[in-house]
Structures are given as C-alpha cells and as structure tokens.
N, C-alpha and C positions, 0 to 999 in steps of 0.2 A: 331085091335091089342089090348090086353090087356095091361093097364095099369103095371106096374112093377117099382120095385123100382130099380136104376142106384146105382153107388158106392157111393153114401152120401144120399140115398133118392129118394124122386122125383123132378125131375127139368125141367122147360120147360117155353115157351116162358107166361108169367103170361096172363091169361085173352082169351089166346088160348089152348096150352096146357095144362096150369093148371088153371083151372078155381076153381069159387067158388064152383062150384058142386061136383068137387074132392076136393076139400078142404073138404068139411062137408062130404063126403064121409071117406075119411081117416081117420080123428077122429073119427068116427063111427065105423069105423071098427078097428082101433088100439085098441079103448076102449071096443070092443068087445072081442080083443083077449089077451089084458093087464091086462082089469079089469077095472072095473067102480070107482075105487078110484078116487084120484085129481091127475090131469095132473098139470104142471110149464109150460106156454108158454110164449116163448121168440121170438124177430124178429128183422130182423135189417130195414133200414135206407130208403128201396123201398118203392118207391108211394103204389104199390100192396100192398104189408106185410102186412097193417092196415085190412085190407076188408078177405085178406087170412086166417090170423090168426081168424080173428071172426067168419068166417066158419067154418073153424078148430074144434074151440070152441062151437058153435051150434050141428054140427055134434057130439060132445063125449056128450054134454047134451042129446041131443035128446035120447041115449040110456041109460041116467040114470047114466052118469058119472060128475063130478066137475071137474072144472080146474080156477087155477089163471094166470092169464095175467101180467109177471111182467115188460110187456113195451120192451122197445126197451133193448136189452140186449145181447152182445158176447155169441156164441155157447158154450165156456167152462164155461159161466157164469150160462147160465140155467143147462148147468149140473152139477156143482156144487150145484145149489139149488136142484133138484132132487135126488144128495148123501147125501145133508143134512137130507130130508125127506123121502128118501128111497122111492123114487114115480118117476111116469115113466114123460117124458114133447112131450115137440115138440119144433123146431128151424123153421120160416120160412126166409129162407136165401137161394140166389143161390150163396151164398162164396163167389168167385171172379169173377162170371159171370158181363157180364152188365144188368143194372138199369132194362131195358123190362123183362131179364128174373127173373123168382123166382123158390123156393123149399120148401120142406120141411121135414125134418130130424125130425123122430119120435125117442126119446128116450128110453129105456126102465127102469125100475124100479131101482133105483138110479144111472141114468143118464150115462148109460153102451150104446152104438151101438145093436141095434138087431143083433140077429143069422140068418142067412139062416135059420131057419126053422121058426123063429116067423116072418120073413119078409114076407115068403110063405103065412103062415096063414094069415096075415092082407089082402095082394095081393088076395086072395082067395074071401076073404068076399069083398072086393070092387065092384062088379058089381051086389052085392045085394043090396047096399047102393044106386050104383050111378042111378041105377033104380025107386029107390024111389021119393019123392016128396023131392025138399030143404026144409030143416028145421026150421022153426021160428029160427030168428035172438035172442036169449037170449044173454045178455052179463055177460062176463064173471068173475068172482071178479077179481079185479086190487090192487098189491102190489107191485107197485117199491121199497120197501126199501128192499125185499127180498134178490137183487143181490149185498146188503152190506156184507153176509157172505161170498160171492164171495172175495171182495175186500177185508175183514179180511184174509183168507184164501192167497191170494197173496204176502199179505203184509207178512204174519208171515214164507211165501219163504226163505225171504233175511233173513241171519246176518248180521247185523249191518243197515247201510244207504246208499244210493248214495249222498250224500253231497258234493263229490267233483267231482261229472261227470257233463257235458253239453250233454243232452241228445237231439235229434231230431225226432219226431216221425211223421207218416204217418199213418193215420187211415182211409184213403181209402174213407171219407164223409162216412165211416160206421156204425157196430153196438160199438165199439169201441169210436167214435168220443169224448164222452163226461168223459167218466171213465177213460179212457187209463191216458189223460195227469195226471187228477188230483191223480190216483194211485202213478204217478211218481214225481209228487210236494210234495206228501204225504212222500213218502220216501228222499226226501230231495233234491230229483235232479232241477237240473236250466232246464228247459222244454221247446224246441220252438216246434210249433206244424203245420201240414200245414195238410191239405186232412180232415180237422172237421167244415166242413159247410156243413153238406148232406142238398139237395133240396127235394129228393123222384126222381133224375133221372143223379145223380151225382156219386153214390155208384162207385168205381172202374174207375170211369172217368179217364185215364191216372193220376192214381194214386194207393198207395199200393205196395204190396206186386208181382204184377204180371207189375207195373209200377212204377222201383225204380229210376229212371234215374232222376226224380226233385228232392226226398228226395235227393242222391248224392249230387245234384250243392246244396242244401241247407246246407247239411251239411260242405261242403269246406268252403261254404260263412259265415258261422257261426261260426267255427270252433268250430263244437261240439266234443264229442270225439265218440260218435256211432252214427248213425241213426238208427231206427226199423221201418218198415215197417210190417201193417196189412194187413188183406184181409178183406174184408165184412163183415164176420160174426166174424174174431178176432181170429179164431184160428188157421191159421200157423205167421211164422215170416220170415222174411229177411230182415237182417244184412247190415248196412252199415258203415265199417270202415274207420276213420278221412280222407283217402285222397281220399274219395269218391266211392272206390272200394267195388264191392257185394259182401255177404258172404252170400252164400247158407244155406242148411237145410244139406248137407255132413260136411261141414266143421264145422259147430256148435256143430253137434251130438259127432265129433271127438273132438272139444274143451271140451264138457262136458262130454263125456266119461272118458278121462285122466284125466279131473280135479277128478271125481268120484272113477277114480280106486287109484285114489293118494292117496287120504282119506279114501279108502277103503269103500267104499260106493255106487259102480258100481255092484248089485246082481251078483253073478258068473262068474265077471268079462267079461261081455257080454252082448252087446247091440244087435238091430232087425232092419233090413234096410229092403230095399224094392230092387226093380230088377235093380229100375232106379238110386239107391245108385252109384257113380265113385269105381270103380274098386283099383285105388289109393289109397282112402280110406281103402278101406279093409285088403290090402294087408298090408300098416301102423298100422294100430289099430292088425294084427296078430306081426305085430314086435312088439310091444309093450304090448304081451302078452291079447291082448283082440278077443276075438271070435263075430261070428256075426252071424246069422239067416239073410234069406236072403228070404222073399216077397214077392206075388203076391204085383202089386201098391194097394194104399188106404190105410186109416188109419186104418178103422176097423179090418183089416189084421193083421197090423201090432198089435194092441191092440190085436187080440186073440194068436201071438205069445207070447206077452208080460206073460198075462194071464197064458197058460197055460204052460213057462218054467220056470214061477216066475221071469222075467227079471225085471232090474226099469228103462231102460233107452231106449226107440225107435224112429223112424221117419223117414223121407222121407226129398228127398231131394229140394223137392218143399217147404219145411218150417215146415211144420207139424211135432214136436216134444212133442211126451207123456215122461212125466215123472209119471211112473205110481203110484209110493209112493205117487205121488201131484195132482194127476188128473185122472177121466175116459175119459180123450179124448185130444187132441190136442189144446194148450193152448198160442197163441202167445204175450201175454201179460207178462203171467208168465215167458214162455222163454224169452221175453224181459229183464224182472225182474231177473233172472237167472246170463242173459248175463251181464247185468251192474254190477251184485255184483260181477261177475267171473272177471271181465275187475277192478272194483276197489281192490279187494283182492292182485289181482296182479302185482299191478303199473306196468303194461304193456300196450300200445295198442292194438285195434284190430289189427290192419295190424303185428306188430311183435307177437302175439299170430296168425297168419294165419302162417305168416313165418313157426311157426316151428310145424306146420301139416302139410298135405301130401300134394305131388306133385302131383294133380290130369291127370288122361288119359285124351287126347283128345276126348270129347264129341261133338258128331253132333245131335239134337232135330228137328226133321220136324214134322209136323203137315198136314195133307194131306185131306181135304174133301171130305169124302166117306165114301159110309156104311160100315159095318162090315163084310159085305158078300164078300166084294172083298179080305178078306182074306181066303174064301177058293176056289177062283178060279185057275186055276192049274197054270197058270204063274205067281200067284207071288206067290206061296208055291215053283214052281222050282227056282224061283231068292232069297228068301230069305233062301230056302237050301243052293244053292250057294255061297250065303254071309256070310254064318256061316263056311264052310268049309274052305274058303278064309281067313275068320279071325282065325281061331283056335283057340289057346290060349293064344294070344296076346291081342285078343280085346272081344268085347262082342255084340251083336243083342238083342233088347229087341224091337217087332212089337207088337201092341196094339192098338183097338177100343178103344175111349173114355168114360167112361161109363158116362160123362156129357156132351158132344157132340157127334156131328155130325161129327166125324174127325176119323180118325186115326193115329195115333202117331208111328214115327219112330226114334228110338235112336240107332247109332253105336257108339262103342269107340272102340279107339284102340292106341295101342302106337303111329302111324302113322299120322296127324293130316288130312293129303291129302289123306290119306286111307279113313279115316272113313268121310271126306265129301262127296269125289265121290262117294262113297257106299251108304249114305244117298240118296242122291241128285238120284242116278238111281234106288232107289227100290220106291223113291217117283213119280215117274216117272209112273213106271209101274202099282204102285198101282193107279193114279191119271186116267191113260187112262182107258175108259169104254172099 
C-alpha cells in the first residue's frame, strides 16, 4: 500500500512504520516539490524525533536543498519561523499520540499546511526516493535561538500583563516543556508547572491536553485560577477552570468570539468550527448575532475556510484554535496567552465566564477499532441511515475513520442525553462486529 499522508501528515508506529528510510525519503521528495531553498525543522520530546528529524534533513540535502534544525520546538513555533522567513519546514511530532509513535507534518513556504494537490505531488515522488539507497547522514545547521521570534511574537499577543493570575500549566513531558512555563513567568504570571520532565518515552504519558484529570487535582490543590493543558507538539489547548472543571476547544472559541465581536474585532462577525463543534454552541453564537461555517474535522480545513472567507477566528473542539491575524496554524500556548489576558481583563473567573456561554447538547464520543472499510459495509450504512432519521432535527450523527488511527470514531448528540448514548453505544456495536 502506498505511503500517504493522514489528517496532519504522516504518522505511525516510529522505527516500523515510519522509519528512517521514509524519513529521508519525504524530505527528498518535499524538497523536490517545494523547492530546494532552506527548510526550519522542528521536533518534539520522543526518543525517535532525534534520528527522524536527521533523516528528514539528509533526505532534502541529498537533492540539493538546506535546512536548519532549530531543536526541540512547539508545532506553531517552527511555523512561526517559516512566516518569518517565508520558507517552507517540517514538525516531527505525533501530537498527542504515545512516545512509540511519531510523524511528521511538512510545512509549506511560510509555514501554511499543504494543499491536497502539493500533498499529492510529494506522495507521488515518494517511491522514487524510498527505492533509492539512504542518504549519507550530513547534519543539519542548528539554531535554537530562532524559536525567540516565536516567543517575541506571543508575548506581543497580550495587552498588558498576567501579574495577577496563578497559572498552572501541563505540557504533556512535550515540545512545550521548557518555553511554555518561561513565556508565562515572562509575562508576569506566578507559574506551577507539572508534565515538563520528558524522558524520550513520557510525551503524553497520562498527561496534557487529552489527560486533564491531574492538571484538575492540581489546580484545586493550588488554587490557581486556570489550568492550560498542551498536547506534544503545543498546538491545541484545554482549559481548566479554578474548581477543576474542563473547558473544551467549543466553549473557548465561543469565549473569544464574543470577546472579539465586542470589540469589534471578530472579521465579519463570524467564526469556522468543525462537524464535531456542540450544536449548543452554534445555535448561541447565532443569538448573538455571530455566524459559523461548519467543517470537515482537522485543522487544515479549518484554516482553508478561514483563508478563503477572510475569517480571523476558527477551531475544533479538541482544542485547536487558529487565530489567523496571529498564526498560520493552531497555537496552544498562544491561546493559552489569550485566555489568561481574557480572564484578567475581565475580573471574572473561568467557571463564571463558562456560566454565561452556551448550554451545550448531550454528547456521546466512541471510539471503535476498525478499518475504514467497515463504513461501507451495508449494515452499518442501513443503522446509521436509521440513526439520522431517529434523530432529525433535534440532534446530530457525525461517523468517521481516524485519519491518525486505527479507529473509527462515533459522535451522537442530541437533546436527549439517553438518546444519544444508546444510539452511540448500538452503532458501535455494529460497527465493532466483523
């Protein structure tokens, strides 16, 4: 089966599926189809990353291209440096995977997601590279002070300070680990920090952004006023306000939407969600005069809605939020940075800033181990017709392949809370039996 890129790249278990040989294959071939200028590579916190990235880097020399290695460095970080220098990079990171697996997210020329058709092209030229012989190991130039214009860039986010917030943050033993806190001491905040000792097999360990439940007890225990949770590579965020309650990637979007529109500062009063956005949401944000576009999942999606309706404000409610006036890509530090200035401007808490957003529908989220294929087998195409008709207009069906796993994903909502989980609960079923 041919190689191909998933919703963020390529990803797979490191050392098996993604080996060094694709590794120097894909730089080979990105720099084939990008251009032999200088690449910005960045990686997060995995044993793998070091050995990946240097292939990476062997592979774009090998056909006559440059690249700097600016070390361990957050996804919105390298691209950042690649808007700076209007040049394309690479992220080796599997986000919020575990430590075994890795990836790697080719950037394109200032630090923009490829297009279906430049992703095609790279994919194309891959099986003429991976045929080849591996490339002599050249190393690559190394400049970690590059990812300072990042942090300049952050910092000049905020008005004013956080000087009066107790912040708590979780950076997952990520790429994150070491900038996240100091970003935020820099801006004035009192900082406890937990999830920033990566080993190389720790990354995401029951922690982060997809493991909020320790930040929570730390934050009650500390009485901070938010917790912020990272992912791996640093670009989604989730929220956790002082009584230890989650705050998703819906109800943030909908916090800084209204802050946006309030100030007149929300482009065309209208923000970009995705399929798996709450319905509650929307419905909110239309009373209050805000419109929405509405997603295939993934961020780059969401970014070419952005893009092309001139919006400045999107994201998903897994955490991943673009602010496109601030970023070409999903930035959980910055929304970090966002969030605390929004929470001080407003001497309010999180939880009474949650308060008065929307009352979200009853979500049900399964996760189901199976190909992709079992979505077009005829019984579960006749039971998830079924379940759409059952729910009407009250609730919503959103069935989906992983495009980072092995899984398939099933979301009902509905006004009904007992609706939409036995409804969950029996198409996972069906999809689950061979």
């Amino acid at each position: 089966m041919p190689i191909q890129f998933g919703t963020d790249g390529l990803r797979g278990k490191a050392d098996e599926e993604l080996t060094e040989a694709i590794a120097a294959a894909l730089g080979a071939a990105a720099a084939s189809v990008l251009g032999t200028q200088r690449f910005y590579l960045g990686r997060d916190t995995r044993e793998s990353s070091p050995r990946l990235s240097a292939a990476f880097a062997a592979g774009l020399i090998s056909v006559g291209g440059t690249c700097t290695d600016i070390g361990v460095a957050p996804t919105p970080g390298v691209a950042a440096v690649c808007a700076e220098f209007h040049a394309p990079g690479a992220v080796i990171s599997a986000s919020h995977n575990p430590w075994f697996d890795n990836g790697i997210k080719v950037l394109g020329v200032g630090g923009v997601k490829l297009s279906d058709e430049v992703e095609a092209a790279i994919e194309s030229k891959l099986p003429e590279f991976l045929n080849a012989a591996l490339p002599e190991l050249v190393a690559a130039d190394q400049d970690a002070s590059l990812l300072e214009s990042w942090v300049r860039h952050v910092d000049a986010a905020l008005e004013g300070d956080l000087s009066e917030l107790v912040i708590a943050l979780d950076t997952a033993h990520g790429a994150a680990s070491a900038i996240a806190p100091r970003i935020f001491r820099d801006l004035g905040a009192r900082v406890i920090v937990m999830g920033n000792e990566p080993n190389g097999r720790n990354i995401n360990d029951g922690v982060g952004s997809t493991h909020p439940e320790s930040l929570a007890q730390l934050v009650v225990e500390s009485g901070a006023n938010v917790g912020l949770a990272f992912d791996g590579d640093a670009d989604r965020l989730v929220a956790i306000d002082e009584t230890g309650s989650v705050v998703d990637g819906d109800v943030l979007m909908t916090l800084f939407a209204e802050d946006l529109e309030m100030r007149g500062m929300l482009a065309q009063h209208h923000i970009v969600v995705t399929v798996m956005s709450n319905l509650g949401m929307l419905r909110h944000l239309e009373h209050h005069g805000i419109s929405a576009s509405v997603t295939a999942v993934g961020d780059r999606n969401v970014l070419a809605e952005l893009n092309e309706g001139g919006y400045s404000l999107g994201g998903e409610q897994s955490g991943h939020i673009i602010f496109s006036d601030l970023a070409t890509t999903g930035d959980g530090v910055l929304t970090g940075v966002l969030l605390a200035g929004l929470l001080q401007s407003s001497g309010k808490t999180l939880s009474e800033l949650v308060a008065q957003s929307f009352e979200p529908y009853p979500q049900v989220l399964l996760s189901v181990k199976a190909d992709k294929s079992r979505l077009d087998d005829r019984e579960v195409r006749f039971a998830l017709e079924a379940a759409e008709t059952e729910l009407g207009a009250t609730g919503r069906l959103v069935v989906r392949a992983s495009g980072t796993e092995p899984v398939i994903r099933i979301l009902v909502e509905s006004q009904d809370a007992d609706q939409a989980h036995g409804m969950a609960t029996h198409l996972a079923e069906i999809i689950a039996s061979a």
